[in-house]
C-alpha positions in Angstrom: -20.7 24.0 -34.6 -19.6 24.3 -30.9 -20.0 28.1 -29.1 -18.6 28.6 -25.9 -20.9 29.2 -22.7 -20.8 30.8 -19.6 -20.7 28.7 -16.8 -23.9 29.9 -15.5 -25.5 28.5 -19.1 -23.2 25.6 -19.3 -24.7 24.1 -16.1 -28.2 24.7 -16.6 -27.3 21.9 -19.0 -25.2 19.6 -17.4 -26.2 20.1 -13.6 -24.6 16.6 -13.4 -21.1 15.4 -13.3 -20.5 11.5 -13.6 -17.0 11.9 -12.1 -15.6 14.4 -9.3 -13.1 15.9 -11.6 -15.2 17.7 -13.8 -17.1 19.1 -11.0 -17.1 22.8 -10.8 -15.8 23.0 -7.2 -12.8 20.8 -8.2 -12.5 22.8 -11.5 -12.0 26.3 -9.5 -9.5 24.2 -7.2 -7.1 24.3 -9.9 -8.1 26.4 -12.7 -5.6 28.8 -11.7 -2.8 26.5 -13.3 -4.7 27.5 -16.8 -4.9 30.6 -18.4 -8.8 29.9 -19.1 -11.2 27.4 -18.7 -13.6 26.8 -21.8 -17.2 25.4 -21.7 -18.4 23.7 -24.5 -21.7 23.0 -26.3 -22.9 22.1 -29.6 -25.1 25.4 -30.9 -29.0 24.0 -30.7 -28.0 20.7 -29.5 -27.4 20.3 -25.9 -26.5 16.5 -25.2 -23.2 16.4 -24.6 -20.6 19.2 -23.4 -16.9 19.4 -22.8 -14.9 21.5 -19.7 -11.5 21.9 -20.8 -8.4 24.0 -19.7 -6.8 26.3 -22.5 -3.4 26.9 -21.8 -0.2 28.2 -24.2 -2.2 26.9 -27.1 -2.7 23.6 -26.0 -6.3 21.9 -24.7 -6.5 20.0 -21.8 -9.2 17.5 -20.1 -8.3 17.3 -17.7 -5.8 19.8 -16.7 -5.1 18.5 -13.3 -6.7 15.2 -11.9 -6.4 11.9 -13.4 -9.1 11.9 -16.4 -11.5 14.1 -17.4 -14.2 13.7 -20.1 -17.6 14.9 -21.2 -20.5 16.3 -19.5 -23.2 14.4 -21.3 -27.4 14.0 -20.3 -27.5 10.3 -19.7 -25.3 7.6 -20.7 -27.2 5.5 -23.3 -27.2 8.7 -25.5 -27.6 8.4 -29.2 -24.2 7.5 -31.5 -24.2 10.6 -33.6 -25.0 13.0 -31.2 -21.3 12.0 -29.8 -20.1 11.7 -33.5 -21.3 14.9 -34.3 -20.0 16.8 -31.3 -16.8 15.0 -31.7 -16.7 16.2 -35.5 -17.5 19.4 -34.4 -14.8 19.6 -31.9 -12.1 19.4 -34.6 -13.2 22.0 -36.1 -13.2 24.2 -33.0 -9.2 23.3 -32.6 -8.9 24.2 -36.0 -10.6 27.9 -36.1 -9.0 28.2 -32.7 -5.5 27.6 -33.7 -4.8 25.4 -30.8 -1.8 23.6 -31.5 -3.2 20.0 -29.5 -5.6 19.0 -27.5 -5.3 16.0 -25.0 -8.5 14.4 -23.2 -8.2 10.9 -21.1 -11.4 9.1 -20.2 -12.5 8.2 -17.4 -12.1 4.2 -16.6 -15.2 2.2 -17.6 -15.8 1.8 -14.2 -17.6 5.0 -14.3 -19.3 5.4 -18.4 -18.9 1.8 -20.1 -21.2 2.7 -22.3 -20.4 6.2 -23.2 -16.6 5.0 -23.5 -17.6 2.9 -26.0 -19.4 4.8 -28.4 -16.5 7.9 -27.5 -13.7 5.7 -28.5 -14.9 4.6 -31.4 -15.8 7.6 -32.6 -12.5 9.2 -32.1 -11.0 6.8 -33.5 -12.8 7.0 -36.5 -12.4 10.8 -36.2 -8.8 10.1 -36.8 -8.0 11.7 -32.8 -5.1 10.1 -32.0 -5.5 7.1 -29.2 -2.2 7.0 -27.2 -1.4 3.5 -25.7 -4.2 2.7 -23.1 -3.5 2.8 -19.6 -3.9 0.1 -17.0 -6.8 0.6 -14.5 -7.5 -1.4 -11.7 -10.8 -1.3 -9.2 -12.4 -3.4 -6.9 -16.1 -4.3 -6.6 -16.9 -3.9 -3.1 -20.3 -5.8 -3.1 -19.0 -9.0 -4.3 -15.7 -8.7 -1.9 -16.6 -11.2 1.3 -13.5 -11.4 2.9 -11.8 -13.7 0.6 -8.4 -13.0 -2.1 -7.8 -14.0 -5.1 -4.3 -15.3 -3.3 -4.2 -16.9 -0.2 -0.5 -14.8 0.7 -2.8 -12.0 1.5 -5.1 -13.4 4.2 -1.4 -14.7 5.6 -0.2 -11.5 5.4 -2.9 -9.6 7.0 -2.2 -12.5 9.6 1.5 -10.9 10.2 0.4 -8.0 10.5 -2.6 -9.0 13.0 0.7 -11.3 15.1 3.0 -8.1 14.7 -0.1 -6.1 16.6 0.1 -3.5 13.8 -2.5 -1.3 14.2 -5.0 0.4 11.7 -6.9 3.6 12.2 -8.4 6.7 10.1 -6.6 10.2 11.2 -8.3 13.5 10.7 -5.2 15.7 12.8 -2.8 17.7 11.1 -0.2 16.0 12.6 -1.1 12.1 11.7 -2.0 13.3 8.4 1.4 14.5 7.8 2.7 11.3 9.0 0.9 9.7 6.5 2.2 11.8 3.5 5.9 11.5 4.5 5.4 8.1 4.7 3.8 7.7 0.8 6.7 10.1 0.2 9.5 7.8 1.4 7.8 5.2 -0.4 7.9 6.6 -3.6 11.4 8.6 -3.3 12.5 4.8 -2.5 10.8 2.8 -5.4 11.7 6.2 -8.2 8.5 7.0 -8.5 7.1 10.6 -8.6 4.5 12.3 -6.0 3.0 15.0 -7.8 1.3 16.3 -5.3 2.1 18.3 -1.9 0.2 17.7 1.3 -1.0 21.3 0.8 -2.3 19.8 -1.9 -4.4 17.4 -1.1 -6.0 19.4 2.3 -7.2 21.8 -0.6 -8.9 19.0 -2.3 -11.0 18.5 1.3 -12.5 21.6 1.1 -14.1 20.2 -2.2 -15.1 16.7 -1.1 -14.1 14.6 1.8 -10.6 13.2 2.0 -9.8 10.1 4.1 -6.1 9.5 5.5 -5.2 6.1 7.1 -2.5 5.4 8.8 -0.8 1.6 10.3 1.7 1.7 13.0 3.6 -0.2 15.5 2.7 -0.8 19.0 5.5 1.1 20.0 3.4 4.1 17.5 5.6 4.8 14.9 4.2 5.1 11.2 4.7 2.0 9.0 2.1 2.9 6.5 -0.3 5.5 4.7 -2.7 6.1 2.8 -5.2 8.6 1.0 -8.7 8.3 -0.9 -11.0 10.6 -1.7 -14.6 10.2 -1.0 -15.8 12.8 -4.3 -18.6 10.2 -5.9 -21.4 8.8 -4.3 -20.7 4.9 -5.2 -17.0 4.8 -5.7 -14.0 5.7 -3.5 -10.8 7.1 -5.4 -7.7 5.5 -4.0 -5.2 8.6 -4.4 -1.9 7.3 -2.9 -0.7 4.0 -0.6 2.7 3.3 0.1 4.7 1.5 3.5 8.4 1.5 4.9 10.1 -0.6 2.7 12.0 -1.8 5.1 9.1 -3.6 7.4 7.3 -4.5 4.3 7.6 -8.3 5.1 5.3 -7.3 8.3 2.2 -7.3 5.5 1.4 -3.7 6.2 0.2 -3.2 2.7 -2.4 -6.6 2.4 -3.2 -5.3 6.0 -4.5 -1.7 4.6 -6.1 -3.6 1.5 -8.2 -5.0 4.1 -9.5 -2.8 6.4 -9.9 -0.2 3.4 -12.2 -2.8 1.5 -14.1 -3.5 5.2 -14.9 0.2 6.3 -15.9 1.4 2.8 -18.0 -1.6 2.6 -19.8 -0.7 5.6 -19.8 2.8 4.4 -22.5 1.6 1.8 -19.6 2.2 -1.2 -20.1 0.2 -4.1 -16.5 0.5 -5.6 -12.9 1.5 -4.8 -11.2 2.8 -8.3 -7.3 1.5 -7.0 -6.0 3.8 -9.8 -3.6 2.9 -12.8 -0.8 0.6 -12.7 0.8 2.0 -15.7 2.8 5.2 -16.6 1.8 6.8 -20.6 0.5 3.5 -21.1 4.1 1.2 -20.0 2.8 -0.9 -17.7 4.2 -1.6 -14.5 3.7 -5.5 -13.9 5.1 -5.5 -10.2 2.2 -3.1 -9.5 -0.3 -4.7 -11.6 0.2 -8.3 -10.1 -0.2 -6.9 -6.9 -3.4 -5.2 -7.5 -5.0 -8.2 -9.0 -4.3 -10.4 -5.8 -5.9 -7.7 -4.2 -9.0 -9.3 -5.8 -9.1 -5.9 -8.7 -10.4 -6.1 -11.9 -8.2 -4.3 -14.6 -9.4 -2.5 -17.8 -8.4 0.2 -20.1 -8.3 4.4 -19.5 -7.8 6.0 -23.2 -6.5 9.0 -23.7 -6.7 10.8 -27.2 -4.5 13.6 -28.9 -5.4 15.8 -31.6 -2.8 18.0 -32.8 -2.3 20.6 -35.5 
């Protein structure tokens, strides 16, 4: 049977969070969007927890990031103690009369193991697993300066020839250069932003949150892009995007590279490049891209229960 907790009780349980977006700094950021937010645990059995939002009947997690998941004690965590809290679950929905309940993992980049033994379980559950996403991230210890595809060492050449310039910016005013410039990007390519700058400076005061910026010699903004720095081994790439118009200057591959060099020598183990899929349709533009740019892609599952 699962009760819910108090926050107070439900960290004295999970003091540890395996991704940022279950944290309870970034859970306060936006709980507001919810009308509560429910902690989880089985009753006498505290291995594994869930932090969901509660909303208009429906059951989020996460409610706003990119995945969410389970609070759990350690990773290699005993099968039917995840069964039996997933089992459990179900019934909760049910005496609750929540109409569905959503949950996406996070990439295996951060639990392979618990993903394993959670999907399966789910499935066999009978949760509902909508089409996996596309996930793509790049091991930062094995990266030595060399691509997958030689194009992108050319590229970064252009842009080295074209004196392009690459820098961090912590002002007010670059960082806004940097949004409008994603913005353009995605306006251009019909892709959504779904989130304001305001936005992401509210994320900062939960974690640190890096802007970079390329321009021309003559200073004007060619490119942008923003990660957030909320785990202590892997880097989340947020958003990335260029003027389309210069894009044959190899802004992009140029980013790609001095991102992977100053998080390297930042002591950062991983950059998670995000998904290069939207509700599972994959977008293979994106995806090819990514993969030159020496990432590994794997699956982020997201599961559906409804009543």
């Amino acid at each position: 049977m699962l009760v819910e907790v108090s926050k107070r009780d439900y960290r004295r349980f999970f003091p540890v969070d395996f991704s940022p977006f279950v944290s309870e700094a970034f859970i306060a950021l936006n709980e507001y969007k919810q009308d509560e937010v429910v902690r989880l645990i089985r009753q006498g059995e505290h291995s594994v927890g869930l932090l969901a939002g509660l909303k208009g009947g429906v059951m989020k997690s996460p409610f706003s990031a990119p995945f969410g998941g389970f609070h759990y004690t350690h990773e290699h965590l005993a099968y039917e103690l995840i069964y039996d809290f997933l089992s459990d679950l179900k019934e909760y929905l049910i005496f609750k009369g929540i109409k569905k309940f959503s949950l996406t993992l996070p990439p295996n980049l951060y639990q392979v193991n618990m993903n394993a033994k959670i999907v399966n379980a789910m499935i066999r559950l009978g949760y509902r697993m909508e089409l996996p996403d596309l996930n793509n991230w790049v091991d930062l210890k094995q990266f030595d300066g060399t691509w997958t595809k030689s194009v992108v060492a050319q590229n970064c050449r252009k842009a080295i020839k074209h004196r392009l310039e690459w820098s961090a910016v912590t002002d007010m005013a670059g960082m806004k250069e940097v949004y409008r410039v994603i913005e353009r990007n995605r306006m251009e390519l019909g892709r959504k932003i779904y989130m304001t700058l305001e936005d992401i400076i509210r994320v900062k005061e939960v974690f640190p949150v890096d802007f970079f910026i390329i321009r021309e010699v003559n200073g004007n903004c060619v490119g942008g892009a923003v990660l957030y720095r909320g785990h202590e081994s892997i880097i989340q790439g947020i958003f990335m995007g260029s003027d389309l118009e210069k894009r044959n200057l190899g802004i992009i591959d140029y980013m790609y590279m001095n991102i992977y060099d100053y998080y390297k020598e930042l002591g950062f183990d991983y950059i998670d490049m995000g998904t290069s899929s939207l509700n599972g349709e994959a977008n293979p533009g994106l995806l090819r891209f990514k993969e030159i740019h020496n990432s590994v892609t794997s699956l982020r599952y997201t599961f559906t229960w409804e009543a």
